[in-house]
C-alpha positions in Angstrom: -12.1 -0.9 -33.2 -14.0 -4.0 -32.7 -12.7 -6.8 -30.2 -9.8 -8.6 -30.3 -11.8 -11.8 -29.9 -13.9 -11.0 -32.7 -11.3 -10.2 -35.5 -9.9 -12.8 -38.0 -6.1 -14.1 -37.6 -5.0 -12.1 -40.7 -7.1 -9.0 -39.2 -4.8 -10.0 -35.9 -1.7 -10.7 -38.0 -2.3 -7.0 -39.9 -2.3 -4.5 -36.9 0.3 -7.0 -35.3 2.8 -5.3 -38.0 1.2 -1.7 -37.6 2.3 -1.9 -33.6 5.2 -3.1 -34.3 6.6 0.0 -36.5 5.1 2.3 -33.3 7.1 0.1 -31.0 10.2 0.6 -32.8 9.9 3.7 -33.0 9.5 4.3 -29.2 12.3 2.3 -28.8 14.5 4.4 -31.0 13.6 7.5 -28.6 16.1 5.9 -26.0 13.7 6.3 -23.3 14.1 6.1 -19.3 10.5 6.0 -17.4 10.3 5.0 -14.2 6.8 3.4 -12.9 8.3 0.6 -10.8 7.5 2.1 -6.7 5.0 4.5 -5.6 7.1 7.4 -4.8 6.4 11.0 -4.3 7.5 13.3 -7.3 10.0 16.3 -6.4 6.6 18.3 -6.6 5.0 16.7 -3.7 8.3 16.8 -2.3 8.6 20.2 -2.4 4.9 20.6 -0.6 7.0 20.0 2.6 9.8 22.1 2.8 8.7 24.8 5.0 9.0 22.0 7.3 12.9 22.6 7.5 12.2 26.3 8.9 9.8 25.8 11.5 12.0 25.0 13.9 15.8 26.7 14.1 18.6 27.2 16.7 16.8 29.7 18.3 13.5 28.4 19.2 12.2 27.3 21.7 12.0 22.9 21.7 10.4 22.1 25.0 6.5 20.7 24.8 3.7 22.2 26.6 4.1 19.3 29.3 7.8 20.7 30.0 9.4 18.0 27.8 12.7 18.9 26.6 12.9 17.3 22.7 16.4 17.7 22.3 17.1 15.1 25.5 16.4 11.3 26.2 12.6 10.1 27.1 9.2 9.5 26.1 9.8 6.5 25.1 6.4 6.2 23.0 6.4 9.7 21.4 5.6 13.4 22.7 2.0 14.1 23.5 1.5 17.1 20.7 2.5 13.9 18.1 0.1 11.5 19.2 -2.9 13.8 19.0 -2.3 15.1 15.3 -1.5 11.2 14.2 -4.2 10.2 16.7 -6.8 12.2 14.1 -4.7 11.0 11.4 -5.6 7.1 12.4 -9.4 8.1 14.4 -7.6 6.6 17.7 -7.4 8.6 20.9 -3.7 9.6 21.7 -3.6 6.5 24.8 -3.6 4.0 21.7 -0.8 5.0 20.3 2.9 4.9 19.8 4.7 7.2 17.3 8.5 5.3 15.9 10.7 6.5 13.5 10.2 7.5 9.9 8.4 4.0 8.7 5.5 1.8 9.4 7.1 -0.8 7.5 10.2 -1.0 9.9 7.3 -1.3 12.7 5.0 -4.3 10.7 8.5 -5.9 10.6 9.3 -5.3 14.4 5.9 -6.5 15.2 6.1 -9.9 13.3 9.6 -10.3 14.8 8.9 -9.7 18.2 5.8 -12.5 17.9 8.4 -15.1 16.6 11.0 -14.6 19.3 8.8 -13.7 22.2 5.4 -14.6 21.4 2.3 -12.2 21.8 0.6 -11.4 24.8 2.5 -13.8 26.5 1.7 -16.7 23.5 4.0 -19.2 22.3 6.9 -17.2 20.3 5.8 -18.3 16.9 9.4 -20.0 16.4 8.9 -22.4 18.5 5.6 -23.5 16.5 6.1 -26.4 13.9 4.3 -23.9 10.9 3.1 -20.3 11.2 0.6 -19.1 8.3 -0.8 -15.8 7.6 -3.5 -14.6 5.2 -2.6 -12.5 2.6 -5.5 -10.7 0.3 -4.3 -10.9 -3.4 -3.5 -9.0 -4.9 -1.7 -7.4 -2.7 1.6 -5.3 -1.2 4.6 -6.8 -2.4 6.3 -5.1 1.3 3.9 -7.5 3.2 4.3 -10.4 1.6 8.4 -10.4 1.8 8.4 -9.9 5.4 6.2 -12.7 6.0 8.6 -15.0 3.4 11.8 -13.7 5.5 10.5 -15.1 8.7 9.4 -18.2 6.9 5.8 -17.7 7.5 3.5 -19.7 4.8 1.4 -17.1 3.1 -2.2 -18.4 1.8 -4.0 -15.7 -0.7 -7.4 -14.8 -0.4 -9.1 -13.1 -3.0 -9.9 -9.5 -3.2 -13.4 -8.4 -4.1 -14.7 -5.3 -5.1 -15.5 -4.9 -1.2 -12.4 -6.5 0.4 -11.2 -9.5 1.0 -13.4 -12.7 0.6 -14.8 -12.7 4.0 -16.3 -16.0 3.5 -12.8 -17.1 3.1 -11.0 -15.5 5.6 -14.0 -16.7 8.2 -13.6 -20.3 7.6 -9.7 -20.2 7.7 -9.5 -18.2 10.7 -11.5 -20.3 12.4 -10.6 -23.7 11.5 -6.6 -23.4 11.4 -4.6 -22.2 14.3 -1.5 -21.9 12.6 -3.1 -19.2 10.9 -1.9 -16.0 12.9 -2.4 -13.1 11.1 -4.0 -11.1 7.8 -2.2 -8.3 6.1 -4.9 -5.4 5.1 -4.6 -2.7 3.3 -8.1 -1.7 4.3 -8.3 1.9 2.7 -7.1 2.4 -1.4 -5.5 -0.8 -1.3 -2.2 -1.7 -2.8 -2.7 -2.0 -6.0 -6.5 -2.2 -6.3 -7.1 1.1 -4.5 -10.0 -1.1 -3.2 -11.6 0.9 0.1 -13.2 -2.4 2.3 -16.6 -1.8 2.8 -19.0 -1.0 6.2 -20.0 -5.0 6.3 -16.3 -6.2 5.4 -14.9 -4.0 8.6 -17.5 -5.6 10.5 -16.9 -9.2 9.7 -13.3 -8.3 10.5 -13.8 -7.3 14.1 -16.2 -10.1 14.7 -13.8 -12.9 13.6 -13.5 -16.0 15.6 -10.4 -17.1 15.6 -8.7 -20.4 16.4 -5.3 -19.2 17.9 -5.4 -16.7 20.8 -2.3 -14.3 19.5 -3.9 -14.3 15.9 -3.9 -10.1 14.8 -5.4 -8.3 11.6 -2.3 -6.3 10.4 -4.4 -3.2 9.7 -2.2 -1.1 7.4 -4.3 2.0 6.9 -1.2 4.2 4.6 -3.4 5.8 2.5 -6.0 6.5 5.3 -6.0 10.8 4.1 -4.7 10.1 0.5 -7.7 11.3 -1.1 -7.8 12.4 -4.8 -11.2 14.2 -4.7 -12.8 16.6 -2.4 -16.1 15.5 -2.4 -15.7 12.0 -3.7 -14.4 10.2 -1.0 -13.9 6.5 0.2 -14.8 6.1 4.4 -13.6 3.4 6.8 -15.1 2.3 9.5 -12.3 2.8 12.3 -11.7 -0.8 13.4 -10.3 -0.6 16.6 -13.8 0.7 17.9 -15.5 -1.8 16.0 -13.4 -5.1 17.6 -13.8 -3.2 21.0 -17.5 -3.1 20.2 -17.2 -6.9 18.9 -15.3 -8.3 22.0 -12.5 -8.2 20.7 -10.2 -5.5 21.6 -6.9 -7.2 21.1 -7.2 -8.6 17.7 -5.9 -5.4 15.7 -2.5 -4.1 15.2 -3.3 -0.5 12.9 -0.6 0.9 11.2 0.1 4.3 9.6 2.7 7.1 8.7 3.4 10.1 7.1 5.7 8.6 4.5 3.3 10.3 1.2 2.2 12.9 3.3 6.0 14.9 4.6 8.8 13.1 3.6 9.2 9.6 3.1 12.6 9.3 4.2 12.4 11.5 7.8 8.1 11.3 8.4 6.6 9.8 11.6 5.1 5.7 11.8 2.7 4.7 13.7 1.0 1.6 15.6 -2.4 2.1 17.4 -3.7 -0.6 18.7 -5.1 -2.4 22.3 -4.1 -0.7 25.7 -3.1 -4.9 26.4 -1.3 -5.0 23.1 0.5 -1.6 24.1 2.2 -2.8 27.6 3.2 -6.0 25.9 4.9 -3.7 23.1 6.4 -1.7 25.1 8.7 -4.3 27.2 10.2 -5.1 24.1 11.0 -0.5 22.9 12.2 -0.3 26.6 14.8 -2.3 26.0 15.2 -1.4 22.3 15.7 2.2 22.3 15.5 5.3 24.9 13.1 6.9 22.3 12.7 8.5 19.0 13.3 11.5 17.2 11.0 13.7 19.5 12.6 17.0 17.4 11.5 15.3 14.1 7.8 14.7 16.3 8.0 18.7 17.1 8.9 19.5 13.1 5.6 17.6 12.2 3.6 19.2 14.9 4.9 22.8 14.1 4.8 22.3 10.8 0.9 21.3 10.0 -0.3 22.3 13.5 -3.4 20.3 13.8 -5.4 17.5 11.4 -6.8 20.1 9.7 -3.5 21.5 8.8 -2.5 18.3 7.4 -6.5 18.2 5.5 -5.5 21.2 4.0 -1.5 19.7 3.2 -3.6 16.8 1.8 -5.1 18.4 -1.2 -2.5 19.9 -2.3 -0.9 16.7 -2.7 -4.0 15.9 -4.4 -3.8 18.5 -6.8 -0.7 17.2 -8.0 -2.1 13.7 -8.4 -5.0 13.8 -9.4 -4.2 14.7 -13.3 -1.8 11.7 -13.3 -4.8 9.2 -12.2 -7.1 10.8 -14.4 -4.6 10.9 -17.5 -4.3 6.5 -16.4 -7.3 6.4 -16.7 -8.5 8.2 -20.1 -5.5 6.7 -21.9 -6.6 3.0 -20.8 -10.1 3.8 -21.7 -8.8 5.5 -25.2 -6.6 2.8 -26.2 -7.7 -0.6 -24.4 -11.8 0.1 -23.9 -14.2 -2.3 -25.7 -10.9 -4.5 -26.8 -11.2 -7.2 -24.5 -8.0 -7.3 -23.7 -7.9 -5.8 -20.1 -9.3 -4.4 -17.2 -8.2 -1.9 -14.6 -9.3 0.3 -11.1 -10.3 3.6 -11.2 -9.3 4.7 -7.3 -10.2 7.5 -5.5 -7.3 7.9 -3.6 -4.2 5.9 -2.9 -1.3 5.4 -4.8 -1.6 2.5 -7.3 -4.0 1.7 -10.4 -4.5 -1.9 -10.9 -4.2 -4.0 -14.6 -5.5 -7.2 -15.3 -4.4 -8.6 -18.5 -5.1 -11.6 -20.6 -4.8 -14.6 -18.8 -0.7 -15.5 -18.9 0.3 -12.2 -20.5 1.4 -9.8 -17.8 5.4 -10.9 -17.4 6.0 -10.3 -21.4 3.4 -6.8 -21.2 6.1 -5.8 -18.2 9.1 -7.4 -20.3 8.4 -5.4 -23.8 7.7 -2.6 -21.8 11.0 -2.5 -19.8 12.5 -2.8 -23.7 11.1 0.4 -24.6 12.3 1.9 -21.4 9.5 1.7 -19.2 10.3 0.4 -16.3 7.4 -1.0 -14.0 6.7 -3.5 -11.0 7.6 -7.2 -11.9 4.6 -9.0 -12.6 3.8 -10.9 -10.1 4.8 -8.8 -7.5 1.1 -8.6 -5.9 1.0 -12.2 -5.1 3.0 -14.4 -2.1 7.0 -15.2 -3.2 5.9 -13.5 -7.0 4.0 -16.0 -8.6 0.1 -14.3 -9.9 -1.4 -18.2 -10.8 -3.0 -16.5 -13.7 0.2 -14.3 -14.6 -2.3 -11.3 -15.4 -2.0 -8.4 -12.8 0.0 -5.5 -13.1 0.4 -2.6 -10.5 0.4 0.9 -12.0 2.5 3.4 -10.2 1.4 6.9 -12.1 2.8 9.1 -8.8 6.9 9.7 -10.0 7.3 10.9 -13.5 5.9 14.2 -14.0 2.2 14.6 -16.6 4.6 14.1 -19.8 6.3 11.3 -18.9 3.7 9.5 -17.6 1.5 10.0 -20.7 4.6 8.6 -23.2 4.9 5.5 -20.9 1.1 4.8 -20.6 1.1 4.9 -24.5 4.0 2.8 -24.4 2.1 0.2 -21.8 -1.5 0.1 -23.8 1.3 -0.7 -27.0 2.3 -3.8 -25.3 -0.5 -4.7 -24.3 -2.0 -4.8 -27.6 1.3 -6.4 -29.0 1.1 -9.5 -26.1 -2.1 -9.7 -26.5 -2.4 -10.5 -30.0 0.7 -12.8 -29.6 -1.6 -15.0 -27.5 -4.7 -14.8 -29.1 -2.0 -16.5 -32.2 -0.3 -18.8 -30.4 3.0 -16.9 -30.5 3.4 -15.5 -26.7 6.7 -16.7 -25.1 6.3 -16.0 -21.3 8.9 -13.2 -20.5 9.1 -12.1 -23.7 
């Protein structure tokens, strides 16, 4: 079929009708498709289970150094943990503290802590008269409402095919010092699945900053989420690389194993500056006597070593791969040489990215949702929900199983045909 652009309104007006019956009748099926989070599906789930035998009442739960897991201490995270998530992240175990189950609980902690106490001994930010951060668009919808909870002004920067505009983020950084931080999602970003290139990482750690306590929020959470063996996105590990720049203080890395064990009971993580670390760790003295060092002891029993948790990886990957491949082939079937959109084609991560028509993505997401698809609001990927072009969409292909996934995808291209023609004659209500 020819491009949209290029047919006639009654050519338009013609196939408008023929979608319409297809609609109709998907929404006589009475369907419930869930594409809204990036979740694991019970499949990758189920990856982990021997986890819950590796340790039992009769085993032994006392660490090489003597510590005893089932008691109080270690108040950063036992020794065996921080070397397997120390591969995991490419930092050496002295950078690191393991937390609970969630690196998002930790990004929160962090930006906290900076507006009641300050950082590095700083001004607490709450005492400023306006805090900013930078926030690459689009982006993680996570980031972007912690920063709005504490009030912070969030400025988008652009995402390129490399990262984020570095020419941007250079001249901000340096001119503004209310500007205190940049969330990253540096590896198979959220929702681009964008890996920032060699240069990009390098601009990064060589950033000159106007304010003193301004930190790159590094969240690296699909750092091992490959799809592909031999196809493979690489990172330049960044806390070597500001070391190597002068400027060992400027990164806060984050990381879990949230799509890796289980999201609701994995390990979080926060490497970062041995500076940044003592200035951390007044606050978790006085916070909490320690984490789960038996839930630590599970994870290191359980995959043993990195390479364990290589090997954990691709079966994950086997699982996830069809899904991002059937994405793909179904956008390219139904949507290619139309003119109506455009999307990612990752190697890894969790998310495909859509880019509609100018103005059409809230009434693709609507229509959808009245078919019973139901997917990320539009807008989502931009600070406090508002896309200025109202034209990206995150893709989320990892929850329903192949079936379901290929029934909403034809359901999605539908109504993107559907909105788009509604635009291209005048008829689009936004929402609708």
């Amino acid at each position: 079929m020819k491009p949209y652009a290029e047919m006639t309104k009654e050519e338009l007006s013609a196939l408008r009708k023929q979608l319409s019956v297809r609609y109709k009748e998907y929404q006589g099926k009475g369907l419930s498709l869930n594409m809204a989070r990036g979740k694991p599906c019970t499949e990758q789930l189920d990856l982990s289970m021997g986890m819950m035998d590796v340790l039992g009442s009769e085993d032994d739960l006392t660490c090489e150094d003597g510590t005893d897991c089932r008691n109080y201490g270690v108040l950063d995270g036992i020794r065996e943990a921080k070397e397997i998530i120390g591969d995991m992240m490419e930092n050496p175990i002295d950078n690191i503290i393991i937390y609970g189950n969630s690196s998002l609980n930790v990004m929160y902690d962090t930006i906290s802590r900076s507006m009641t106490h300050g950082v590095m001994g700083s001004t607490p930010w709450c005492k400023l008269d306006k805090v900013k951060f930078l926030c690459p668009v689009p982006g993680y919808d996570r980031h972007f409402a912690i920063s709005e909870h504490f009030g912070i002004e969030m400025i988008p920067v652009p995402m390129t095919p490399t990262g984020p505009d570095m020419d941007i983020v250079e001249k901000l950084v340096a001119s503004d010092e209310a500007i205190k931080g940049i969330w990253c999602v540096p590896k198979y970003s959220n929702p681009q699945g964008i890996s920032y290139s060699d240069a990009t990482v390098r601009r990064f750690a060589r950033l000159k900053p106007a304010a003193s306590d301004f930190r790159i929020y590094w969240d690296n959470a699909y750092g091992v989420h490959h799809l592909y063996d031999e196809d493979q996105d690489h990172l330049i590990e960044i806390l070597a690389e500001c070391k190597r720049a002068g400027n060992p203080d400027m990164v806060f890395k984050f990381s879990s194993t949230s799509k890796i064990s289980f999201p609701g009971s994995g390990l979080a993580a926060i490497a970062t500056s041995s500076n940044n670390l003592e200035d951390i760790r007044k606050q978790l003295k006085i916070q909490t006597i320690g984490y789960d060092k038996v839930n630590q002891l599970r994870h290191v029993r359980f995959f043993g070593d990195i390479h364990g948790m290589v090997e954990h990886m691709r079966l994950h990957a086997d699982i996830l791969r069809p899904k991002f491949e059937s994405v793909v082939n179904i956008l390219e079937a139904e949507l290619g040489g139309l003119g109506i959109g455009e999307w990612t084609k990752p190697k890894g991560g969790y998310f495909i990215s859509f880019d509609s028509l100018d103005g059409c993505a809230k009434a693709i997401v609507a229509r959808a949702k009245k078919a019973g698809v139901v997917m990320t609001d539009a807008g989502a990927t931009y600070p406090y929900g508002k896309d200025p072009h109202n034209c990206n969409i995150r893709i989320a292909p990892t929850y329903p199983c192949l079936e379901d996934l290929k029934t909403a995808m034809e359901i999605f291209t539908l109504c993107v045909k559907i909105v788009s023609i509604d635009k291209m004659l005048g008829k689009s209500k936004p929402g609708m």
